[in-house]
C-alpha positions as CSV (number, residue, x, y, z in Angstrom):
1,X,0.0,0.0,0.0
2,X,1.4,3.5,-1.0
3,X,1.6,5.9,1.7
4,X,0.4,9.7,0.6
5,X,1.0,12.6,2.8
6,X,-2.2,14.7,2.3
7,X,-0.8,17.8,0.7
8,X,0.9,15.2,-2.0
9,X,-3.0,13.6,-2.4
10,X,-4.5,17.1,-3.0
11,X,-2.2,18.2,-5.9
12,X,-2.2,14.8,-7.1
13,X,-5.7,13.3,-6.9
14,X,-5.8,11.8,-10.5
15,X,-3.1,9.9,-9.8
16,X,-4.1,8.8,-6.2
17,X,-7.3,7.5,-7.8
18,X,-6.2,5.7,-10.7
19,X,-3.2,4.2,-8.3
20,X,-6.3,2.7,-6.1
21,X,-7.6,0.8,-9.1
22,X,-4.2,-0.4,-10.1
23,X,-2.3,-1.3,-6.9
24,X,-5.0,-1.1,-4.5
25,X,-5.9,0.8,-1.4
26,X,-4.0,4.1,-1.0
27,X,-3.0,5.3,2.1
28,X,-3.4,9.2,3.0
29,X,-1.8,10.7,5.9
30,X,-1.9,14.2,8.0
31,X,1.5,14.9,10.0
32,X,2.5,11.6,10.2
33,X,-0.3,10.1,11.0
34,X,-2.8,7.9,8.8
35,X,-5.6,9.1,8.8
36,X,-7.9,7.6,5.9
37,X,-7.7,4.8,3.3
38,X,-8.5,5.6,-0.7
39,X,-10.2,1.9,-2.5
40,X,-11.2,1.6,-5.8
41,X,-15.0,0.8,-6.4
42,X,-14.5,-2.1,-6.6
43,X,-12.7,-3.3,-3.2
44,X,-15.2,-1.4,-1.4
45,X,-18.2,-3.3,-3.1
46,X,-16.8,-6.4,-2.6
47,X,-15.4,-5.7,1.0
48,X,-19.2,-4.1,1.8
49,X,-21.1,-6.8,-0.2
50,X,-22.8,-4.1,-2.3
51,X,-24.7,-5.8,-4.6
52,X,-25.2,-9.0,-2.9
53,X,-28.8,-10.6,-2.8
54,X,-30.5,-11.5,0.6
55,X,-29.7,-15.1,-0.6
56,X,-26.1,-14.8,-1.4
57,X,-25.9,-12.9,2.1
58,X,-27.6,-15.7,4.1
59,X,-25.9,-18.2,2.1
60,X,-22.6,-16.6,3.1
61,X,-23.9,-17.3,7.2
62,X,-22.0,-19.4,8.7
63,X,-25.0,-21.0,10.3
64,X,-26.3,-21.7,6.8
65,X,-27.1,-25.3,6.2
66,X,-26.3,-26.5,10.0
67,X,-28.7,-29.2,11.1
68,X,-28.2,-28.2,14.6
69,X,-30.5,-24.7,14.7
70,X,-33.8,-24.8,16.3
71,X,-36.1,-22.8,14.4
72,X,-39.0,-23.6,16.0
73,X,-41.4,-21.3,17.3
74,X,-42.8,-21.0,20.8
75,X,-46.8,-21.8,21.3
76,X,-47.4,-20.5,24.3
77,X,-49.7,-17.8,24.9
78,X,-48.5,-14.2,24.9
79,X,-48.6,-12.5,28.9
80,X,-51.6,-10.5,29.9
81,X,-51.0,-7.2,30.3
82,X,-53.2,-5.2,32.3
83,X,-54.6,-1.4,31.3
């Protein structure tokens, strides 16, 4: 990951962006400190499953297709509540 102080990323943006689609995350600092992290499109929809149905989600579970879940619901009658 290149390192960018944040002066350098300002007068170089156009080059800070298309280095993030080449190489990968950028990394932008402010006095010696980092302080945020340039992706491409692309990493960031696959690191935040953009995109992804609510099957491919659930199918990603790690609970998906375990025998051992109890999904059963319970049949007893709800409280009484008094007004």
């Amino acid at each position: 990951m290149r390192t960018w102080q944040i002066q350098e990323a300002k007068a170089q943006l156009s080059e800070l962006l298309r280095d993030s689609e080449r190489s990968g995350p950028q990394e932008i600092t402010w006095h010696g400190r980092s302080v945020a992290v340039v992706l491409s499109k692309a990493d960031y929809e696959r690191l935040s499953g953009a995109g992804r149905s609510l099957v491919e989600f659930m199918q990603g579970s790690p609970l998906f297709d375990r025998d051992d879940i109890d999904l059963s619901r319970d049949d007893s009658p709800a409280r009484e509540v008094d007004f």
